[in-house]
C-alpha positions as protocol buffer text, in pm:
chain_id: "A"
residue {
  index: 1
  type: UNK
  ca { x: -1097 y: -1184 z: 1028 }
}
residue {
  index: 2
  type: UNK
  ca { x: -898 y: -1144 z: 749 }
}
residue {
  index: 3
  type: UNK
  ca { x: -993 y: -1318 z: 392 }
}
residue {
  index: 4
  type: UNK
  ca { x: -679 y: -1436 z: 189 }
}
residue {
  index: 5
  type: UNK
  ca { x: -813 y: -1444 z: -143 }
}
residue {
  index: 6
  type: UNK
  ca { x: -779 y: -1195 z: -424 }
}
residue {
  index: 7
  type: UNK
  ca { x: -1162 y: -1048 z: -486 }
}
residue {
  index: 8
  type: UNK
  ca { x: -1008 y: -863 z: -819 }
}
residue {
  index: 9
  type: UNK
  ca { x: -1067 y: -941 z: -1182 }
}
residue {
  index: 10
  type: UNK
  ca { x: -765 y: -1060 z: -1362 }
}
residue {
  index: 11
  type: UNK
  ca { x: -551 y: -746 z: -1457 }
}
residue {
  index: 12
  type: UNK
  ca { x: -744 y: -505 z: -1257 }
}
residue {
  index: 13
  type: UNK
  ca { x: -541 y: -606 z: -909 }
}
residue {
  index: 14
  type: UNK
  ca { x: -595 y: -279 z: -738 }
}
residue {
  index: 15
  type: UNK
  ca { x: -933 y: -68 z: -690 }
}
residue {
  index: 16
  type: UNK
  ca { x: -768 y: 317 z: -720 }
}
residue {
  index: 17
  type: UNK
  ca { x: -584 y: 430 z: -1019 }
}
residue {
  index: 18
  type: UNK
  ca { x: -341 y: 592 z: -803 }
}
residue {
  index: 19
  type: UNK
  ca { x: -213 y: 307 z: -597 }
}
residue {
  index: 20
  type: UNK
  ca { x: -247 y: 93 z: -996 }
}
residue {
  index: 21
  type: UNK
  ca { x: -5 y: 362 z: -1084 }
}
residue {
  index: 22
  type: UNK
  ca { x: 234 y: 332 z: -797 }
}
residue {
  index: 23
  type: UNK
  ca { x: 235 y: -40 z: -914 }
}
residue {
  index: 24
  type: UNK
  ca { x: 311 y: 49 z: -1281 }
}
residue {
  index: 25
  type: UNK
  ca { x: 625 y: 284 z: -1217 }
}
residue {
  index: 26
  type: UNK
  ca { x: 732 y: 34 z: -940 }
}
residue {
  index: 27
  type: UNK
  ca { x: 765 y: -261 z: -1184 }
}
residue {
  index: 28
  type: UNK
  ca { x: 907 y: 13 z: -1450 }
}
residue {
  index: 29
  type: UNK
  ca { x: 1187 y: 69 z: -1180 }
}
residue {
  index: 30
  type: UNK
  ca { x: 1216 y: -291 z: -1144 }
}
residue {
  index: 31
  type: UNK
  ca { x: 1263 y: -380 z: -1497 }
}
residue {
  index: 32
  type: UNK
  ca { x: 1343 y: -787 z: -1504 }
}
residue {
  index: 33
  type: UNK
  ca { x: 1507 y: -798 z: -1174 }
}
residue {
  index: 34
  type: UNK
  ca { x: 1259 y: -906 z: -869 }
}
residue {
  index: 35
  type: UNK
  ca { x: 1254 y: -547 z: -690 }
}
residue {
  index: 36
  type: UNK
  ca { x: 1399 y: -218 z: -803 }
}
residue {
  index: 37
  type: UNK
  ca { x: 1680 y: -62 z: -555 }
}
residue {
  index: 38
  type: UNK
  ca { x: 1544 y: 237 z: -323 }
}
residue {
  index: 39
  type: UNK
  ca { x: 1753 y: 457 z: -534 }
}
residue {
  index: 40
  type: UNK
  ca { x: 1620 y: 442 z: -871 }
}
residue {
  index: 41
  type: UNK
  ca { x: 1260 y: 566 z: -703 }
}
residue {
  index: 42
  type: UNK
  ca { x: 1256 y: 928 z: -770 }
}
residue {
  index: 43
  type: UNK
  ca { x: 970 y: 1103 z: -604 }
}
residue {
  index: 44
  type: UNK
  ca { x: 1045 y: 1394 z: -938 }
}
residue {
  index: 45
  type: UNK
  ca { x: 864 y: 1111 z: -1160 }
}
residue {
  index: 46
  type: UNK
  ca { x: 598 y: 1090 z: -930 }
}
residue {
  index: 47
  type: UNK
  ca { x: 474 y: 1427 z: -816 }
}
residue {
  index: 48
  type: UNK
  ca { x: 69 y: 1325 z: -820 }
}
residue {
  index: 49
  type: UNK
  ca { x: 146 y: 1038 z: -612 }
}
residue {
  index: 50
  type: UNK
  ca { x: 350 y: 1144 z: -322 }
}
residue {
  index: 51
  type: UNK
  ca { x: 67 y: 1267 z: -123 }
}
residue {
  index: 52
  type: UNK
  ca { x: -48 y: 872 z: -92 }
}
residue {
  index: 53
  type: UNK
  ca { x: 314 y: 730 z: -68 }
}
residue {
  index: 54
  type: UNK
  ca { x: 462 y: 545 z: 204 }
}
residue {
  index: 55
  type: UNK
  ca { x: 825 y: 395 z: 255 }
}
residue {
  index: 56
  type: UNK
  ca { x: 897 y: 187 z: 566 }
}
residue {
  index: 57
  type: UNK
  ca { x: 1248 y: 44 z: 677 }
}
residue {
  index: 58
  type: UNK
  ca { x: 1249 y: -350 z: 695 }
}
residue {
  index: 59
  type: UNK
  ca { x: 1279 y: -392 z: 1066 }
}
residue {
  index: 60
  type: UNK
  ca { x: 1211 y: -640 z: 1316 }
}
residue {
  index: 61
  type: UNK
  ca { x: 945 y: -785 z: 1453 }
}
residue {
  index: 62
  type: UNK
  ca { x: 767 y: -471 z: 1250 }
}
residue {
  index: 63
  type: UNK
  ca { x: 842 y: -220 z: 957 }
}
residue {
  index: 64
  type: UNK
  ca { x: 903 y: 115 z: 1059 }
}
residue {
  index: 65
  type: UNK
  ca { x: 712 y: 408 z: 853 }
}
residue {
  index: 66
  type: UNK
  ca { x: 963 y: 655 z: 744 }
}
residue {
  index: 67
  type: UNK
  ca { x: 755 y: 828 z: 541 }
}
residue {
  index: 68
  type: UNK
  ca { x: 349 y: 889 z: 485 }
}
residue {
  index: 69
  type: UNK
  ca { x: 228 y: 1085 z: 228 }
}
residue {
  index: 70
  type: UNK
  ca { x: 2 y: 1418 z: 307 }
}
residue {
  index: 71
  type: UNK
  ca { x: -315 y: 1266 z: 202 }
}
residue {
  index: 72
  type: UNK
  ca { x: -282 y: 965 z: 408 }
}
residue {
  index: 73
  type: UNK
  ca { x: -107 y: 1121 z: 702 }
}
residue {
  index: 74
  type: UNK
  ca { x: -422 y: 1395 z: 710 }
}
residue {
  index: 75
  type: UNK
  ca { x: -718 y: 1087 z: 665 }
}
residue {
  index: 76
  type: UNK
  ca { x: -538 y: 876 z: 959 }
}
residue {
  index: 77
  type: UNK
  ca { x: -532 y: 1199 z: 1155 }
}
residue {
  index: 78
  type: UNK
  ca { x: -192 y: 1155 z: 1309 }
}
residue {
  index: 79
  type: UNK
  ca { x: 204 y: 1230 z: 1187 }
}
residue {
  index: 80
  type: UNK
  ca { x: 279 y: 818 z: 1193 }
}
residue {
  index: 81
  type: UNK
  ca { x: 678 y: 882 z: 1104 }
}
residue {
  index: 82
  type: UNK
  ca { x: 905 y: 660 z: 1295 }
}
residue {
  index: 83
  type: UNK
  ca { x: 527 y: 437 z: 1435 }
}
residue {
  index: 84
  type: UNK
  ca { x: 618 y: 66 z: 1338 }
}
residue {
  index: 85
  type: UNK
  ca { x: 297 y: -38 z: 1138 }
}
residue {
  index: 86
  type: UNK
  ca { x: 140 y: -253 z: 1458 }
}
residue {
  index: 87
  type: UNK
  ca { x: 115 y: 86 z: 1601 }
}
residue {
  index: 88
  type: UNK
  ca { x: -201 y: 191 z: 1355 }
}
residue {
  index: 89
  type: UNK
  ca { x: -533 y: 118 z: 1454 }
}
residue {
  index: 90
  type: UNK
  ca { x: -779 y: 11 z: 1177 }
}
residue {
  index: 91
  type: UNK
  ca { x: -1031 y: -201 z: 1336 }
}
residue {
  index: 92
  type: UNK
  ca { x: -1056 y: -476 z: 1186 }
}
residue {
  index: 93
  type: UNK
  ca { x: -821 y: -395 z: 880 }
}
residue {
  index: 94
  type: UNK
  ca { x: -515 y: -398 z: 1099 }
}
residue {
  index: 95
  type: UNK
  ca { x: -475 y: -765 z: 1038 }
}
residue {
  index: 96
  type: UNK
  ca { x: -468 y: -700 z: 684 }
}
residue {
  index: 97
  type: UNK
  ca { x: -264 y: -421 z: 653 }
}
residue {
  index: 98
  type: UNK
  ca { x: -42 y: -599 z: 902 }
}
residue {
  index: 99
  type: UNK
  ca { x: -60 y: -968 z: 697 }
}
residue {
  index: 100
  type: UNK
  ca { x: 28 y: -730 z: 365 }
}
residue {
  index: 101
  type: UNK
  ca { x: 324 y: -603 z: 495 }
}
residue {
  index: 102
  type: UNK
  ca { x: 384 y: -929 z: 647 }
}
residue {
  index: 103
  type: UNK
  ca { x: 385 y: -1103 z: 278 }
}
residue {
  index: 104
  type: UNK
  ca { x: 607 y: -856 z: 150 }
}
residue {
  index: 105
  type: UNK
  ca { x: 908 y: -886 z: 380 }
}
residue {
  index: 106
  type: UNK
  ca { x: 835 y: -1269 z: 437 }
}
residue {
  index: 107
  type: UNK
  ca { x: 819 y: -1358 z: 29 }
}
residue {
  index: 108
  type: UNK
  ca { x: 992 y: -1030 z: -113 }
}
residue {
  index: 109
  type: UNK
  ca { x: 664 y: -981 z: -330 }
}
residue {
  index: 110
  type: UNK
  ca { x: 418 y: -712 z: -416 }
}
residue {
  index: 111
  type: UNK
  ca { x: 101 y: -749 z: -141 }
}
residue {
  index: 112
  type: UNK
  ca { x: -204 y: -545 z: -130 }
}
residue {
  index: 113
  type: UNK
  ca { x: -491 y: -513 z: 131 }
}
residue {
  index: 114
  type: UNK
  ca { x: -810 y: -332 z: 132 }
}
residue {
  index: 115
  type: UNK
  ca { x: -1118 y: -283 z: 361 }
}
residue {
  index: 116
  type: UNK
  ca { x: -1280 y: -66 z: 648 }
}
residue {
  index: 117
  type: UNK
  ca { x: -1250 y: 64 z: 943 }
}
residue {
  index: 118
  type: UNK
  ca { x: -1443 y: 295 z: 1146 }
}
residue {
  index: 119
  type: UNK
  ca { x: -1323 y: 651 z: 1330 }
}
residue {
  index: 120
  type: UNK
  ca { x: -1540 y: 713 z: 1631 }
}
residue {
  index: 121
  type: UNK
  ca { x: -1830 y: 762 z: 1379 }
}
residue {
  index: 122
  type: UNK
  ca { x: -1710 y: 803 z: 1053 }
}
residue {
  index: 123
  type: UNK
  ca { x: -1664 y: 504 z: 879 }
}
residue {
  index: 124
  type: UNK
  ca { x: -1392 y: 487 z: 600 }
}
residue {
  index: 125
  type: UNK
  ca { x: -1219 y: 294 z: 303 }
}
residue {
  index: 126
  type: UNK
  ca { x: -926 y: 219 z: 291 }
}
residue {
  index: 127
  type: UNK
  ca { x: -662 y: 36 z: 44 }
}
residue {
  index: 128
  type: UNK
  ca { x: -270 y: -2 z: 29 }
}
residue {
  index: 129
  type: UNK
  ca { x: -52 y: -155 z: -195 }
}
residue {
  index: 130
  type: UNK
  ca { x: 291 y: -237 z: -42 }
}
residue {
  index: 131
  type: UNK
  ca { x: 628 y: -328 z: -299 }
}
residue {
  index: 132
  type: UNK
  ca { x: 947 y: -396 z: -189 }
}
residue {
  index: 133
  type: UNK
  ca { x: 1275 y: -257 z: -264 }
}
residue {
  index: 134
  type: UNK
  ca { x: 1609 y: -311 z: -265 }
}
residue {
  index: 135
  type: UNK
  ca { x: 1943 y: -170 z: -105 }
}
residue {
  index: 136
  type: UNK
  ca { x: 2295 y: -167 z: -319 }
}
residue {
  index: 137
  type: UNK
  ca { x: 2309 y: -505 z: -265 }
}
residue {
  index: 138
  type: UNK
  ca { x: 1986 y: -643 z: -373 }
}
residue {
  index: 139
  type: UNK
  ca { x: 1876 y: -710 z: 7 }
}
residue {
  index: 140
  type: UNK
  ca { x: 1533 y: -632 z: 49 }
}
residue {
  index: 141
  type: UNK
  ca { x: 1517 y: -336 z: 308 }
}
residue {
  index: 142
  type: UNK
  ca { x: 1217 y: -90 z: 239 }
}
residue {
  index: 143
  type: UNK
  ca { x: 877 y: -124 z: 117 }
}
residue {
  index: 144
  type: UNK
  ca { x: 729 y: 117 z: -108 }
}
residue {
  index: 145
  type: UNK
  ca { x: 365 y: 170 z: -162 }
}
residue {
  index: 146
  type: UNK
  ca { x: 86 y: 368 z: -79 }
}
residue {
  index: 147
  type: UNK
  ca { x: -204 y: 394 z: 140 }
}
residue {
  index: 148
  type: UNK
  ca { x: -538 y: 576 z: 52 }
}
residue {
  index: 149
  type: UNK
  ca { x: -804 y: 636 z: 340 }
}
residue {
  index: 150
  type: UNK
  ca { x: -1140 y: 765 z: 193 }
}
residue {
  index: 151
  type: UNK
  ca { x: -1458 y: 869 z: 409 }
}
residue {
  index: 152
  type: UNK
  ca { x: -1760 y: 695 z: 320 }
}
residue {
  index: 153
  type: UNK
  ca { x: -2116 y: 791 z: 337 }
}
residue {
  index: 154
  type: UNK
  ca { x: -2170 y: 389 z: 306 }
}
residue {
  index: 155
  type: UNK
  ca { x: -2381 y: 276 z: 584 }
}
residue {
  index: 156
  type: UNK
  ca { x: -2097 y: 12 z: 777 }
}
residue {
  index: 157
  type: UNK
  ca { x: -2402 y: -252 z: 839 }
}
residue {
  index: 158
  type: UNK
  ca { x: -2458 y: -310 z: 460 }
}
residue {
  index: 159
  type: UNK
  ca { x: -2140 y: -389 z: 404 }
}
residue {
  index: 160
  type: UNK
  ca { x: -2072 y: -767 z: 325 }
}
residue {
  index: 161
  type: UNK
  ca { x: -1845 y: -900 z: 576 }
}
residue {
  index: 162
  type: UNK
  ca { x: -1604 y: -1074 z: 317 }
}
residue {
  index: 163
  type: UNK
  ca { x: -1508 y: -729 z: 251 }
}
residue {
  index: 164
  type: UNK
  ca { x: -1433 y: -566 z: 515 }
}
residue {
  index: 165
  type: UNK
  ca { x: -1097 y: -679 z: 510 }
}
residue {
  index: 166
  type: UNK
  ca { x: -876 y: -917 z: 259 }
}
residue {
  index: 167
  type: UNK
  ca { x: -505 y: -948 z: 153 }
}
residue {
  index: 168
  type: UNK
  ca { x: -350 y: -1119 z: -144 }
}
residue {
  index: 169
  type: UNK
  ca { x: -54 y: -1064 z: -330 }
}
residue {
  index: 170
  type: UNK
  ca { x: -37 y: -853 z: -664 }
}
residue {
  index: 171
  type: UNK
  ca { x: 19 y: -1008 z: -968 }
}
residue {
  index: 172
  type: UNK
  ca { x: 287 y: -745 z: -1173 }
}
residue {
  index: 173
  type: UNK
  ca { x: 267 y: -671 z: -1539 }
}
residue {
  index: 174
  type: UNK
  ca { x: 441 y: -454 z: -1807 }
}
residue {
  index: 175
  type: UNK
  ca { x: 154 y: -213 z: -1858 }
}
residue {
  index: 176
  type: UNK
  ca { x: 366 y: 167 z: -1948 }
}
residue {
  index: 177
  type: UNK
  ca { x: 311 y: 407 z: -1709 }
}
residue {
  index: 178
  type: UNK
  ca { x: 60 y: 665 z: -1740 }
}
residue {
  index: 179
  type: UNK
  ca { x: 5 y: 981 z: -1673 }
}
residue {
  index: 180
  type: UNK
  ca { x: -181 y: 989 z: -1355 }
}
residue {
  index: 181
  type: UNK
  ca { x: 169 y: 992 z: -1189 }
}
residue {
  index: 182
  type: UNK
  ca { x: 364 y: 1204 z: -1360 }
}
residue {
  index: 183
  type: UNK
  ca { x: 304 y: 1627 z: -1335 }
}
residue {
  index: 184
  type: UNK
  ca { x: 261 y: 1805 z: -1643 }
}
């Protein structure tokens, strides 16, 4: 079952500095309005991340991946392009990675989910953070995030059952964007 409540420490919303860093140059993009538009995200600024990226079309009753980043695409073990997101199967996470996207096209807010799953026998990590953006407009029709599956050598039975799976939405600051996200 899915637990909505945020197990982070205030300012320290998401476990991996890559998917924090996703959230930084997101809300850079953004600047005071409530979601940046899909065409101020350059994946040029972003080279270190893109391997963990995701963007999904705002579709009904599911989002639609249009794109999954190498990393991710290789630790889910399948090409998931065009797959609406009901499609994946996480165990018990896919409540929670369904419930994040869920918040983000319901409220038009950053959402982020973490957990575990396991893969015949391997048992893995996994966390996503999930923004929305904009068209021309200002109408909310992608989400932008990113998705990070790590392998565990953690032994599945030790692991406390309020964290196997939780969603909660991300609180956004100004923090500048470092460089974990940008090449050079």
């Amino acid at each position: 079952m899915t637990e909505n409540r945020n197990p982070f420490r205030s300012g320290d919303t998401l476990n991996n500095p890559r998917l924090r860093a996703l959230l930084r140059y997101w809300n850079e993009k953004r600047g005071d309005k409530p979601m940046p538009a899909r065409n101020a995200i350059d994946p040029l600024e972003i080279p270190r991340l893109l391997s963990v990226t995701l963007l999904a079309d705002v579709v009904q009753p599911y989002p639609k991946i249009r794109l999954l980043g190498t990393d991710a695409t290789t630790a889910y073990g399948a090409e998931t392009r065009g797959w609406t997101i009901d499609r994946f199967q996480f165990g018990h996470f896919t409540s929670a990675w369904i419930e994040a996207f869920s918040i983000v096209t319901r409220e038009h807010i950053p959402a982020a989910a973490a957990g575990s799953y396991m893969t015949g026998a391997q048992f893995s990590l996994i966390e996503t953070v999930l923004l929305p953006l904009s068209d021309d407009v200002g109408s909310m029709t992608y989400i932008f995030g990113g998705l990070l599956i790590t392998p565990s050598q953690q032994n599945p039975l030790t692991v406390p059952t309020e964290s196997i799976a939780y969603v909660s939405s991300v609180s956004v600051d100004s923090a500048p964007l470092k460089s974990e996200c940008r090449g050079g």
